[in-house]
PDB file of N, H, CA, C and O in Angstrom:
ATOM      1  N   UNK A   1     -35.911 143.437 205.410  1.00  0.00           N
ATOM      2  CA  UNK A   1     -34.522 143.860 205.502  1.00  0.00           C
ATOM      3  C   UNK A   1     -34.063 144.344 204.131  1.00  0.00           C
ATOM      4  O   UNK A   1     -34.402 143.692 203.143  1.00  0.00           O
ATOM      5  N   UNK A   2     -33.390 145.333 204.010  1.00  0.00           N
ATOM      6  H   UNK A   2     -33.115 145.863 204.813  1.00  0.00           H
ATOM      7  CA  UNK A   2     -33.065 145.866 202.500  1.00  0.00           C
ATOM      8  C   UNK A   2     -31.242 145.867 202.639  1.00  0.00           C
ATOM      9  O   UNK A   2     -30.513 146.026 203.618  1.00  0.00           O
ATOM     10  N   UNK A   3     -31.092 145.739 201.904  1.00  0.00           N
ATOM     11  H   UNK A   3     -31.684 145.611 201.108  1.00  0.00           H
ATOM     12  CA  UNK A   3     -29.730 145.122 201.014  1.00  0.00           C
ATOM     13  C   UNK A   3     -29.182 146.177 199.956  1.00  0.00           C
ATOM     14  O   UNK A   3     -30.069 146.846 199.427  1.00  0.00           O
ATOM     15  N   UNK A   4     -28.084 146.402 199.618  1.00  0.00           N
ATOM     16  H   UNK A   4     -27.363 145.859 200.048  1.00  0.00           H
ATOM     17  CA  UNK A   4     -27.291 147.466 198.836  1.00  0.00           C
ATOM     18  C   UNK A   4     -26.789 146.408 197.716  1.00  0.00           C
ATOM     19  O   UNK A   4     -26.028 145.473 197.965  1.00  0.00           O
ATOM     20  N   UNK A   5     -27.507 146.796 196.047  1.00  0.00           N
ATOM     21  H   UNK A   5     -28.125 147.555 195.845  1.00  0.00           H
ATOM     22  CA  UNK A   5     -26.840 146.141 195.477  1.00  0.00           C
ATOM     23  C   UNK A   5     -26.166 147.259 194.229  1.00  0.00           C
ATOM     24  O   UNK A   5     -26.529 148.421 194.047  1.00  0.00           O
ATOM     25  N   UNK A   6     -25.066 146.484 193.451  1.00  0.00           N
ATOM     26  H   UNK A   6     -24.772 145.540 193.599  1.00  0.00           H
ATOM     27  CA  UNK A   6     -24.702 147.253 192.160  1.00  0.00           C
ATOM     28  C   UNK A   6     -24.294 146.481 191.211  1.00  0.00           C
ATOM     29  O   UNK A   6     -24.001 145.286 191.240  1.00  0.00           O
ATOM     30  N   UNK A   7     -24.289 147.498 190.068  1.00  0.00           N
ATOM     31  H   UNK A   7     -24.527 148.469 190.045  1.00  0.00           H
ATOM     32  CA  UNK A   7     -24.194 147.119 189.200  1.00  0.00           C
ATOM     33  C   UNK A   7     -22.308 146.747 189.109  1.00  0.00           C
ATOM     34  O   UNK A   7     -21.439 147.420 189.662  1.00  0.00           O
ATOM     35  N   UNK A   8     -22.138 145.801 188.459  1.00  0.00           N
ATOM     36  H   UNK A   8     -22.844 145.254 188.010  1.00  0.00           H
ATOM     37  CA  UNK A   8     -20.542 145.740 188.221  1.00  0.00           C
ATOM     38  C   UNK A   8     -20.173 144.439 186.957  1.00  0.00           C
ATOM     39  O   UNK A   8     -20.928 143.635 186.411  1.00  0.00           O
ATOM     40  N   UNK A   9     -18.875 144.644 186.831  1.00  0.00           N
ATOM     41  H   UNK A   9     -18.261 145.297 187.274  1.00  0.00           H
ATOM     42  CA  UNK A   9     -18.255 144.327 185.503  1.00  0.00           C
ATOM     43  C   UNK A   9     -17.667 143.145 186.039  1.00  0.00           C
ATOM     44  O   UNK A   9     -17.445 143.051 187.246  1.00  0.00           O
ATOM     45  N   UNK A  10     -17.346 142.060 185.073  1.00  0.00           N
ATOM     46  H   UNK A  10     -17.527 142.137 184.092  1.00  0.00           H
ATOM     47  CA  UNK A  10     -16.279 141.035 185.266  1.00  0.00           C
ATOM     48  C   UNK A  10     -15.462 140.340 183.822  1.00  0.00           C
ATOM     49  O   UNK A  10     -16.054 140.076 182.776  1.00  0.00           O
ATOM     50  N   UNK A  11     -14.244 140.168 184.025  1.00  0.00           N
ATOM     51  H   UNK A  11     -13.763 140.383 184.875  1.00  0.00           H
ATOM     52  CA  UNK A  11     -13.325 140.016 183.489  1.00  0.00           C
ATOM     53  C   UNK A  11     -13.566 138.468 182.215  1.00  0.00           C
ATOM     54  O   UNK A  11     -13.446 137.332 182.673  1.00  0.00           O
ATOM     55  N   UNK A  12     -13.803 138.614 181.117  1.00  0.00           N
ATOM     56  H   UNK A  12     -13.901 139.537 180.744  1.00  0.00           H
ATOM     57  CA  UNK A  12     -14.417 137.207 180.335  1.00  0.00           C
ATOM     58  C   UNK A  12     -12.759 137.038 179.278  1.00  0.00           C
ATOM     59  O   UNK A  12     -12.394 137.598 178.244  1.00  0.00           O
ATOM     60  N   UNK A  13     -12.173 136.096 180.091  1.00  0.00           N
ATOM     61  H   UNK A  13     -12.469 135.642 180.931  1.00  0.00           H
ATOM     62  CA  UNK A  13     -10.495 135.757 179.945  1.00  0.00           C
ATOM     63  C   UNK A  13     -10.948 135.020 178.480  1.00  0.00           C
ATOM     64  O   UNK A  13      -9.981 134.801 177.751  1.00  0.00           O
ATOM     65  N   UNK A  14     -11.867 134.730 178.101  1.00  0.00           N
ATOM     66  H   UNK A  14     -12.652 134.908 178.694  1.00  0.00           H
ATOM     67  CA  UNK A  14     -11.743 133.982 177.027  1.00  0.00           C
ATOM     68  C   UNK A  14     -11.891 134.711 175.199  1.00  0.00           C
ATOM     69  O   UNK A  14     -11.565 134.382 174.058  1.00  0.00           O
ATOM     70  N   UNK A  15     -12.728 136.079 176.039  1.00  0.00           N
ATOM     71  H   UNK A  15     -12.993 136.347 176.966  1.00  0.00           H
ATOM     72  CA  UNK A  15     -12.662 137.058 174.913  1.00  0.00           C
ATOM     73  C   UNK A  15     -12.175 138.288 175.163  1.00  0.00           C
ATOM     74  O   UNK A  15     -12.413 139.377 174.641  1.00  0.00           O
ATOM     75  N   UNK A  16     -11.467 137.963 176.025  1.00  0.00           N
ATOM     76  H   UNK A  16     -11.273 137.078 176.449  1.00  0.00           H
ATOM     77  CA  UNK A  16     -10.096 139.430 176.777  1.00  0.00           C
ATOM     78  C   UNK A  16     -11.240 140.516 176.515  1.00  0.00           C
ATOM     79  O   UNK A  16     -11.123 141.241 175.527  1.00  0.00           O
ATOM     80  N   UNK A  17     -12.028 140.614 177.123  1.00  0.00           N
ATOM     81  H   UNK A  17     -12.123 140.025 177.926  1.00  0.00           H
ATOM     82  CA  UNK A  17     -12.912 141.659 177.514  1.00  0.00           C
ATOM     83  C   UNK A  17     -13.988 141.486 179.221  1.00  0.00           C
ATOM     84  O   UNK A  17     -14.367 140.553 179.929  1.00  0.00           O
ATOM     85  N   UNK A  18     -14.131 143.257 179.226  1.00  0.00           N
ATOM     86  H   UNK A  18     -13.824 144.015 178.651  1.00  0.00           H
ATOM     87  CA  UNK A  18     -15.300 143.176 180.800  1.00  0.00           C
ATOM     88  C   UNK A  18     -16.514 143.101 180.067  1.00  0.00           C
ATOM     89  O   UNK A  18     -16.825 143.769 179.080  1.00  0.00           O
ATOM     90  N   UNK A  19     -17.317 142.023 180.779  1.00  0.00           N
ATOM     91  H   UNK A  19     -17.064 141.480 181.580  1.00  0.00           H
ATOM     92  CA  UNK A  19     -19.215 141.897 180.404  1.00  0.00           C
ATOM     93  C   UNK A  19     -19.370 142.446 182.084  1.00  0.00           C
ATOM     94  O   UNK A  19     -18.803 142.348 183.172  1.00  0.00           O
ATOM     95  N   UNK A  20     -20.855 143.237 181.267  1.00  0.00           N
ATOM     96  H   UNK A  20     -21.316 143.316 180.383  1.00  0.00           H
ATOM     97  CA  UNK A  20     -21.525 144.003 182.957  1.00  0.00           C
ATOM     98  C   UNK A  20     -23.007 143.236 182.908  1.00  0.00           C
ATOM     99  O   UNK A  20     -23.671 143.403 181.885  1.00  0.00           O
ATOM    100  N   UNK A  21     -23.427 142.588 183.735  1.00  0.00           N
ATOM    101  H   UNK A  21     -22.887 142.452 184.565  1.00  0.00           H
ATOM    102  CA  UNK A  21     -24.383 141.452 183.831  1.00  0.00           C
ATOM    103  C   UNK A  21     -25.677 142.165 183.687  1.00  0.00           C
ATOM    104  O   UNK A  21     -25.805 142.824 184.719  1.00  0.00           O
ATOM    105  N   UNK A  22     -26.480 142.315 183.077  1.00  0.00           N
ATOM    106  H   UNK A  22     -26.376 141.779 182.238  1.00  0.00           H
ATOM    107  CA  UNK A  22     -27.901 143.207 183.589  1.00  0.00           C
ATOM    108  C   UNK A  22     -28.307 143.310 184.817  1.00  0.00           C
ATOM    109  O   UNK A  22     -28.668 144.399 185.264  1.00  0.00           O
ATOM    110  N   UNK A  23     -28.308 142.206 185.540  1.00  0.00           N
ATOM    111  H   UNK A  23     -28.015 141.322 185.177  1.00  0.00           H
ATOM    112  CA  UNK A  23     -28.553 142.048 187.171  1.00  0.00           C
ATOM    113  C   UNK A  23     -27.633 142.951 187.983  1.00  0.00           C
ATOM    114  O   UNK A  23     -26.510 143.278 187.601  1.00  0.00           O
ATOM    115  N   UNK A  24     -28.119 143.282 188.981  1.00  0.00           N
ATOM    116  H   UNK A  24     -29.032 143.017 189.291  1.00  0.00           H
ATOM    117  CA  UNK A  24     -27.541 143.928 190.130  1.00  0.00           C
ATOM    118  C   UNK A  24     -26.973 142.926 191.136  1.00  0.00           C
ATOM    119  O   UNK A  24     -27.516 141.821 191.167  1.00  0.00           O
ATOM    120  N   UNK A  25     -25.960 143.166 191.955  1.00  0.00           N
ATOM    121  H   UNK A  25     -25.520 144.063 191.930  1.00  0.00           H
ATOM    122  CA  UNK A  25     -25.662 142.019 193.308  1.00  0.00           C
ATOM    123  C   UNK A  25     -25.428 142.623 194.447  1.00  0.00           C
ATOM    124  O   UNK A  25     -25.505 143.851 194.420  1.00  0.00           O
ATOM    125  N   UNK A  26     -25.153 142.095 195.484  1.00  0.00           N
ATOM    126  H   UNK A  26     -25.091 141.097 195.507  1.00  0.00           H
ATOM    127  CA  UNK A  26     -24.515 142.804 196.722  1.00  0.00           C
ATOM    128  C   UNK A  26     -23.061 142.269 196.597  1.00  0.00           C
ATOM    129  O   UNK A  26     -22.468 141.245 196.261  1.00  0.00           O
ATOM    130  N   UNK A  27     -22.726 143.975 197.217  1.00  0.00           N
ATOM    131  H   UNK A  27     -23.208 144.807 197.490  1.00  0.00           H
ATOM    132  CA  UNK A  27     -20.625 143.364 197.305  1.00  0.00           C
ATOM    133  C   UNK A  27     -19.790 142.128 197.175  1.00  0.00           C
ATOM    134  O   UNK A  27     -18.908 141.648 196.463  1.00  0.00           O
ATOM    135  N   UNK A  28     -20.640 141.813 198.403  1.00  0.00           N
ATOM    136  H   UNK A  28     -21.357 142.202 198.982  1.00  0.00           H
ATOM    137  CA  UNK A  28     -20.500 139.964 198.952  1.00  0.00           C
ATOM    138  C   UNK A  28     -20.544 139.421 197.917  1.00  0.00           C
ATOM    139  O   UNK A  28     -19.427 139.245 197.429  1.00  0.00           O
ATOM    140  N   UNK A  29     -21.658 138.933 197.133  1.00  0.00           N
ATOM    141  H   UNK A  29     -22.565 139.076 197.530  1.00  0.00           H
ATOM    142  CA  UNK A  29     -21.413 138.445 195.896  1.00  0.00           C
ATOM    143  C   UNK A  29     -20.685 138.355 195.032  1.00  0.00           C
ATOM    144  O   UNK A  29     -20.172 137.318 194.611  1.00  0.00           O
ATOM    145  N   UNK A  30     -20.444 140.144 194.395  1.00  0.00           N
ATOM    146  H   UNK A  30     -20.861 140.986 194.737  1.00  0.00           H
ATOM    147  CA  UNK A  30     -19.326 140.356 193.366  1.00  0.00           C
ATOM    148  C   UNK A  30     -18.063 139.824 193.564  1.00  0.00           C
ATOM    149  O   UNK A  30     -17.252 139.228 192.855  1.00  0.00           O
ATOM    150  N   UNK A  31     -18.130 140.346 195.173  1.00  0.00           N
ATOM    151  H   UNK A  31     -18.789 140.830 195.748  1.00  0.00           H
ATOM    152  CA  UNK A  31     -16.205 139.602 195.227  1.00  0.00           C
ATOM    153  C   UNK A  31     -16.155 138.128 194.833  1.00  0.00           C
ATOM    154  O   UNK A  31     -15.131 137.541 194.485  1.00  0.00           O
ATOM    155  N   UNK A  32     -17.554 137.516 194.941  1.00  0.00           N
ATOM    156  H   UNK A  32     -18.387 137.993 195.224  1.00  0.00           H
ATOM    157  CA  UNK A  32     -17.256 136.294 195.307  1.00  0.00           C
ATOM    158  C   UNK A  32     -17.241 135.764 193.411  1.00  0.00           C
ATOM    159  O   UNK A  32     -17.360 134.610 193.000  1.00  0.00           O
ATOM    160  N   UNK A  33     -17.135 136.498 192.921  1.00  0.00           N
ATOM    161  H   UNK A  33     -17.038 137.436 193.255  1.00  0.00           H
ATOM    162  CA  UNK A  33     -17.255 135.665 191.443  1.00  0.00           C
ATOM    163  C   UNK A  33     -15.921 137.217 190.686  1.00  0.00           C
ATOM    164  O   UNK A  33     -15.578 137.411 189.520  1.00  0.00           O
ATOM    165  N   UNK A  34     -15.620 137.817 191.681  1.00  0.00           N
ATOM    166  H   UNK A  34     -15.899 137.660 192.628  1.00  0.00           H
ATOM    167  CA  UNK A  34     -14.162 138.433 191.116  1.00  0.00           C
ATOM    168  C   UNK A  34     -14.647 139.296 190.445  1.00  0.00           C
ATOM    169  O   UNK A  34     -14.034 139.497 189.396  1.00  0.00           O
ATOM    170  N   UNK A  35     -15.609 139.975 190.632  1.00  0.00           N
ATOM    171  H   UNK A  35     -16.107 139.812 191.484  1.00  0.00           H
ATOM    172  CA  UNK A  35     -16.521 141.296 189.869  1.00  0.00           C
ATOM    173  C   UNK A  35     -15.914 142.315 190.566  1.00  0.00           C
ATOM    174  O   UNK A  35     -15.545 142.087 191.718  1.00  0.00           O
ATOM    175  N   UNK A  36     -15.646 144.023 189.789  1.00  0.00           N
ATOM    176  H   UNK A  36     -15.946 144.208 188.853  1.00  0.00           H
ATOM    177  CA  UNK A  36     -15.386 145.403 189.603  1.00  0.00           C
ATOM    178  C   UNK A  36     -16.967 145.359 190.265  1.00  0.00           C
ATOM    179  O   UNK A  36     -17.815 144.575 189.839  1.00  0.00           O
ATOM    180  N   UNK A  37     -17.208 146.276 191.314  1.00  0.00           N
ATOM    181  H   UNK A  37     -16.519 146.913 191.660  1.00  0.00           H
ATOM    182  CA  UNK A  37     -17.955 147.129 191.365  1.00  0.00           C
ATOM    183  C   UNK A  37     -18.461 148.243 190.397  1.00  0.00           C
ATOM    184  O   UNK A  37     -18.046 149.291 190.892  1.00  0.00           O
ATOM    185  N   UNK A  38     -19.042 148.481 189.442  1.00  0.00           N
ATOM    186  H   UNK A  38     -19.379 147.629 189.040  1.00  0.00           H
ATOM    187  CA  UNK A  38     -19.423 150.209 188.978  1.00  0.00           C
ATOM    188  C   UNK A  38     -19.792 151.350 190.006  1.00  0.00           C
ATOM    189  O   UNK A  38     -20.866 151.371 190.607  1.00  0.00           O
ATOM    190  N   UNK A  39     -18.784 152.308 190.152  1.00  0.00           N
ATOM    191  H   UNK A  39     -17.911 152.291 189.664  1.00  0.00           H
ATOM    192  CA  UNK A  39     -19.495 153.499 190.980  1.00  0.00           C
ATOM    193  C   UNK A  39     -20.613 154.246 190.645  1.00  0.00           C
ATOM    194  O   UNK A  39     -20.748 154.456 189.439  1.00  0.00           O
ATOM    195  N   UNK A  40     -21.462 154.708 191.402  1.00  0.00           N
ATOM    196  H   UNK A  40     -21.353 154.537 192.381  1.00  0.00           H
ATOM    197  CA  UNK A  40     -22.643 154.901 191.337  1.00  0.00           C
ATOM    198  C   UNK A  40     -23.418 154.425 190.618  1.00  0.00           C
ATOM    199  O   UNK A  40     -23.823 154.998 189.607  1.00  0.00           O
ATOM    200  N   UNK A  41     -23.811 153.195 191.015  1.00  0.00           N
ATOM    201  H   UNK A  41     -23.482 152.729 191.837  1.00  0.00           H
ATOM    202  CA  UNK A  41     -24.652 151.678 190.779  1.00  0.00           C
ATOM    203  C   UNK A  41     -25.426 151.419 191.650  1.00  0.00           C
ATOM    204  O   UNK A  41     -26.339 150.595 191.602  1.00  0.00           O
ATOM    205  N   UNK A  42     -25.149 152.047 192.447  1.00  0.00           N
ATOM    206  H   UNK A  42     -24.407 152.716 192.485  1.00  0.00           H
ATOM    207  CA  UNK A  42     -25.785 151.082 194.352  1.00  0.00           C
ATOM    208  C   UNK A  42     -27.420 151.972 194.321  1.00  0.00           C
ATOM    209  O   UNK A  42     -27.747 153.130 194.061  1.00  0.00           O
ATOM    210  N   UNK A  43     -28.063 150.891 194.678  1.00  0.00           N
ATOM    211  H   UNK A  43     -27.798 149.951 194.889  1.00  0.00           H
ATOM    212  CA  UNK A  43     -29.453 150.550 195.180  1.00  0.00           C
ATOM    213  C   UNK A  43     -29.909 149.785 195.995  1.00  0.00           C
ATOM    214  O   UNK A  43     -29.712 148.570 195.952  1.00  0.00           O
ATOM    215  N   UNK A  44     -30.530 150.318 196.786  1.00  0.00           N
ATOM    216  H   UNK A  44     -30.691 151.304 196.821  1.00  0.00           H
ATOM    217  CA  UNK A  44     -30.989 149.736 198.586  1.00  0.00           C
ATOM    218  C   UNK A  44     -32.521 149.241 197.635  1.00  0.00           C
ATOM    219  O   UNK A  44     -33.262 150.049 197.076  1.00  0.00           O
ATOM    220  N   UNK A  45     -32.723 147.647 197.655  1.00  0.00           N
ATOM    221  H   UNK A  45     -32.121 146.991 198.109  1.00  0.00           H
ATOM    222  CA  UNK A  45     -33.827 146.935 197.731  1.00  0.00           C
ATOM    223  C   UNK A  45     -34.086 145.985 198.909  1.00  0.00           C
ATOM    224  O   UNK A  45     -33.379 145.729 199.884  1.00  0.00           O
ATOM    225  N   UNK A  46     -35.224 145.562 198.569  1.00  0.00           N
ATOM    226  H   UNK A  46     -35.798 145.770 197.777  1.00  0.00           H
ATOM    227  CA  UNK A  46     -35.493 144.293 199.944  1.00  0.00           C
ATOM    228  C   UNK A  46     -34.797 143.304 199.414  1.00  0.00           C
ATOM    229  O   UNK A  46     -34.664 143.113 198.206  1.00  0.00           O
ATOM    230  N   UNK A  47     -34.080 142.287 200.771  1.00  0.00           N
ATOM    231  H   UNK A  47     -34.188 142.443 201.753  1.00  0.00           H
ATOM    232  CA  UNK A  47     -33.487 140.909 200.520  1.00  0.00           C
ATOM    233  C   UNK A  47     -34.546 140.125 199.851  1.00  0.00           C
ATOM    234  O   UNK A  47     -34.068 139.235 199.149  1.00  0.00           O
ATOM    235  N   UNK A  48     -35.619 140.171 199.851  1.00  0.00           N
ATOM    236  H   UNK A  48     -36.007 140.894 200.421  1.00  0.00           H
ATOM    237  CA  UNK A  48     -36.775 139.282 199.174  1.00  0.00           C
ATOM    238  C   UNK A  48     -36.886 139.759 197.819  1.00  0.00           C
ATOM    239  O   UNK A  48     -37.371 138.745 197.316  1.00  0.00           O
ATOM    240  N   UNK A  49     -36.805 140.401 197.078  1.00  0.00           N
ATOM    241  H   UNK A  49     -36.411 141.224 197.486  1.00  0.00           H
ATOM    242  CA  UNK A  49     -36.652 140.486 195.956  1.00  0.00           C
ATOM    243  C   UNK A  49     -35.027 139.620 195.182  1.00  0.00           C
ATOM    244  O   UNK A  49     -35.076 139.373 193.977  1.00  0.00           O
ATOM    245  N   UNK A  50     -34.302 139.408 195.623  1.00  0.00           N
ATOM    246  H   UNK A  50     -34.262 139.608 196.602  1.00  0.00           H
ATOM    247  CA  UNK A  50     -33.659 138.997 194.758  1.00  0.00           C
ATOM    248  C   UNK A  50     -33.509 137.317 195.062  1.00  0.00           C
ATOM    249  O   UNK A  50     -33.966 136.501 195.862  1.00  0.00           O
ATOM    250  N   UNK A  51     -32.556 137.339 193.882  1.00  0.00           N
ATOM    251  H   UNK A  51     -32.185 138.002 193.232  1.00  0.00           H
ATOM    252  CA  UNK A  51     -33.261 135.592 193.241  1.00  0.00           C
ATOM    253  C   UNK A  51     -32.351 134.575 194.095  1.00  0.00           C
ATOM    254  O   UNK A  51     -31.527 135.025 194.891  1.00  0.00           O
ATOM    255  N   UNK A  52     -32.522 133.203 193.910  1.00  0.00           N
ATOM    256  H   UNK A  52     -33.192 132.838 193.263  1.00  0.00           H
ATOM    257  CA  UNK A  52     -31.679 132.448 194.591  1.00  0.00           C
ATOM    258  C   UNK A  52     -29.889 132.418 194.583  1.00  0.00           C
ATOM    259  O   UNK A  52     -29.095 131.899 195.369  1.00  0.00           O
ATOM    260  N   UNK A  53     -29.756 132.939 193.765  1.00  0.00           N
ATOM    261  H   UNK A  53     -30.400 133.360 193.127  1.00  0.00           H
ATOM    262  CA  UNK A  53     -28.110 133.289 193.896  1.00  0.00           C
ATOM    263  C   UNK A  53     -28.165 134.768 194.104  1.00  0.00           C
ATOM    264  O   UNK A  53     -27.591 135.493 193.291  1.00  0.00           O
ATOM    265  N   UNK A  54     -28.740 135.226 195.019  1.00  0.00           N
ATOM    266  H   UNK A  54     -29.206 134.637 195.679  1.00  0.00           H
ATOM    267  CA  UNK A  54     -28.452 137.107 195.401  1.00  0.00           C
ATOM    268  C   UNK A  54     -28.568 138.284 194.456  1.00  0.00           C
ATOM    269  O   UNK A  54     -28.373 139.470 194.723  1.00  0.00           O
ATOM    270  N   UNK A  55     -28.915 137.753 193.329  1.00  0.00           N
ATOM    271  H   UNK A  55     -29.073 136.789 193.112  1.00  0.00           H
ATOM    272  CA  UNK A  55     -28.911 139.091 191.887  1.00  0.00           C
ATOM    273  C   UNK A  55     -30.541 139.344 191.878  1.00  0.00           C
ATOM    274  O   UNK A  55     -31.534 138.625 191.979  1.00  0.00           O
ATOM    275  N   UNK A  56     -30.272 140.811 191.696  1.00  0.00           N
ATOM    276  H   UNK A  56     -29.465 141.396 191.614  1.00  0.00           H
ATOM    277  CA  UNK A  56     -31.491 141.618 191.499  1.00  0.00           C
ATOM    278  C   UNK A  56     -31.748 142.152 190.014  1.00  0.00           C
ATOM    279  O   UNK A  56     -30.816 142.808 189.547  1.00  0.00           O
ATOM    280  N   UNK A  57     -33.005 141.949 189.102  1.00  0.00           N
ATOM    281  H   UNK A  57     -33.762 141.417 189.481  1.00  0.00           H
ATOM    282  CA  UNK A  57     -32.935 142.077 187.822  1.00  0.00           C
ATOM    283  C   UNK A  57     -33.130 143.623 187.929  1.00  0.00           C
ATOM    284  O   UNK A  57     -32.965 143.782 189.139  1.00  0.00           O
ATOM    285  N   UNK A  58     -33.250 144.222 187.677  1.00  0.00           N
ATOM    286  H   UNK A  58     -33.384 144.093 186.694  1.00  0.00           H
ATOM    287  CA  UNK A  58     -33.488 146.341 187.881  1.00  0.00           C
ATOM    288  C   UNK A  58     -34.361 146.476 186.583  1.00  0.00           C
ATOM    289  O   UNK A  58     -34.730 147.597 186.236  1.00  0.00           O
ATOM    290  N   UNK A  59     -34.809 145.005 185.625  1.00  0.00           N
ATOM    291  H   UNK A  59     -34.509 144.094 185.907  1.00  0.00           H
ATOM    292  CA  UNK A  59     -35.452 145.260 184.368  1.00  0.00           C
ATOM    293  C   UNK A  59     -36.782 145.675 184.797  1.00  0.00           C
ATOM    294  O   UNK A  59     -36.947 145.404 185.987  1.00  0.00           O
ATOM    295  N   UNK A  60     -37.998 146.352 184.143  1.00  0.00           N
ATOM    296  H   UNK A  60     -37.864 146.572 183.177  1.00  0.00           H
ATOM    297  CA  UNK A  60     -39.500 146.304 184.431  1.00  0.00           C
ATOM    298  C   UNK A  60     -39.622 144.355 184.138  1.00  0.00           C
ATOM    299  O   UNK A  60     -38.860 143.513 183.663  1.00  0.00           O
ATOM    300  N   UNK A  61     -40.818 144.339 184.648  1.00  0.00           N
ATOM    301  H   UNK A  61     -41.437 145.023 185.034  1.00  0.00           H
ATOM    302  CA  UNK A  61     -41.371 142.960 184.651  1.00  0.00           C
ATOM    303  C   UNK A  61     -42.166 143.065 183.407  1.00  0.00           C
ATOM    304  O   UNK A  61     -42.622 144.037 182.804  1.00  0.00           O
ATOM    305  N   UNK A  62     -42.207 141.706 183.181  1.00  0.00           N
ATOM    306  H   UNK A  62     -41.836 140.917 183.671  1.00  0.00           H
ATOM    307  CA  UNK A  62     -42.310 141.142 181.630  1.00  0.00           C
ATOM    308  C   UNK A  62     -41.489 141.875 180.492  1.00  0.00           C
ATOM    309  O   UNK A  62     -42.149 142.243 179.520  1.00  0.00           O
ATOM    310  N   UNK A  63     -39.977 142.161 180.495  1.00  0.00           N
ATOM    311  H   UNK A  63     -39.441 141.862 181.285  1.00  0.00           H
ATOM    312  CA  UNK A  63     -38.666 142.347 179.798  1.00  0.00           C
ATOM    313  C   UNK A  63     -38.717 141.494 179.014  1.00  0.00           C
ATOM    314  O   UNK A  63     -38.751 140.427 179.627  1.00  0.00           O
ATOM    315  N   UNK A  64     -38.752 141.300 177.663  1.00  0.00           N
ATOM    316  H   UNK A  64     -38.725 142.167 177.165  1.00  0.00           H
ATOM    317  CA  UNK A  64     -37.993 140.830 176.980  1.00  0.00           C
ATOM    318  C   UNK A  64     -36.958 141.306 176.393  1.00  0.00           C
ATOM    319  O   UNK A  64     -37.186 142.469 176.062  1.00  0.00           O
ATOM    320  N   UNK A  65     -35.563 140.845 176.002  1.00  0.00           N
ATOM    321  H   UNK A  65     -35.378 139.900 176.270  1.00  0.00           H
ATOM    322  CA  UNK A  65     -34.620 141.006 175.545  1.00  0.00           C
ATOM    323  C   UNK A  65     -35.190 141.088 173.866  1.00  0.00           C
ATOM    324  O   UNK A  65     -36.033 140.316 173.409  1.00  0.00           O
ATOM    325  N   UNK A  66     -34.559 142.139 173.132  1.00  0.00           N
ATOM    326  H   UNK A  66     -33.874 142.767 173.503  1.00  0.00           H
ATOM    327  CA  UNK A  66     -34.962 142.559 172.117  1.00  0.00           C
ATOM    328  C   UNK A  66     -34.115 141.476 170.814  1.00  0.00           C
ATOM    329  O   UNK A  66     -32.915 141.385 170.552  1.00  0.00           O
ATOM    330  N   UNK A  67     -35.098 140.896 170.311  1.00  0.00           N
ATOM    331  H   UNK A  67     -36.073 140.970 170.524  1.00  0.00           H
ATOM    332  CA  UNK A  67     -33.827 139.749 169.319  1.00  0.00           C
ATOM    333  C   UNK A  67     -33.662 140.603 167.882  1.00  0.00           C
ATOM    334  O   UNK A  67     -34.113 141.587 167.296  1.00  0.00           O
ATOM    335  N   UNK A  68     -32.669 139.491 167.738  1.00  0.00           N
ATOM    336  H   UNK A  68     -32.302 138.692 168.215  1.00  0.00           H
ATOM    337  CA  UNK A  68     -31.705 140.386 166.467  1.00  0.00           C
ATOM    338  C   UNK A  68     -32.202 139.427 165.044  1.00  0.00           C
ATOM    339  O   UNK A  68     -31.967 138.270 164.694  1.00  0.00           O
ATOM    340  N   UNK A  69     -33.093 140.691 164.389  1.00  0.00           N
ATOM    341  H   UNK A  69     -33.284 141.630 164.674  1.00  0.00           H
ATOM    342  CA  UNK A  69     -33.009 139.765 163.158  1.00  0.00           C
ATOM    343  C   UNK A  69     -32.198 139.555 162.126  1.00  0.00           C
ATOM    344  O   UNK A  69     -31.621 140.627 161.944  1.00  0.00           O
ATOM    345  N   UNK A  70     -31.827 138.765 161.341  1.00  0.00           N
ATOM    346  H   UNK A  70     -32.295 137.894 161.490  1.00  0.00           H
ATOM    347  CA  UNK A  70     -31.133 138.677 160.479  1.00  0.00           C
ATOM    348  C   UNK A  70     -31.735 138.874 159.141  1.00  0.00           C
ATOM    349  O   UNK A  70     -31.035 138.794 158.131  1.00  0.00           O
TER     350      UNK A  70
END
């Protein structure tokens, strides 16, 4: 079964700014944690790919996040 997810923004009240999650979600989700949709974000994957809370990573596999040296 394949699933429509996107990318979208949510509101971080504590540093009065939007963070956009790397993960992808379905609608359902976003609303459910008060997430902006991004338009033209949406990608049809299989429900089996994404993780136990509904987010889909869109990274290649074995991603590491690039660290910051000082």
């Amino acid at each position: 079964m394949r699933v429509t997810v996107h990318h979208f923004k949510v509101y971080d009240a504590v540093n009065d700014s939007w963070i956009v999650p790397p993960r992808k979600s379905p609608a359902e989700r976003i609303e459910s944690v008060r997430g902006v949709i991004i338009p033209g974000t949406a990608e049809e994957v299989e429900r089996s790919v994404l993780d136990e809370q509904d987010r889909y990573d869109p990274r290649p596999r074995g991603y590491e996040r690039p660290r910051i040296l000082n």
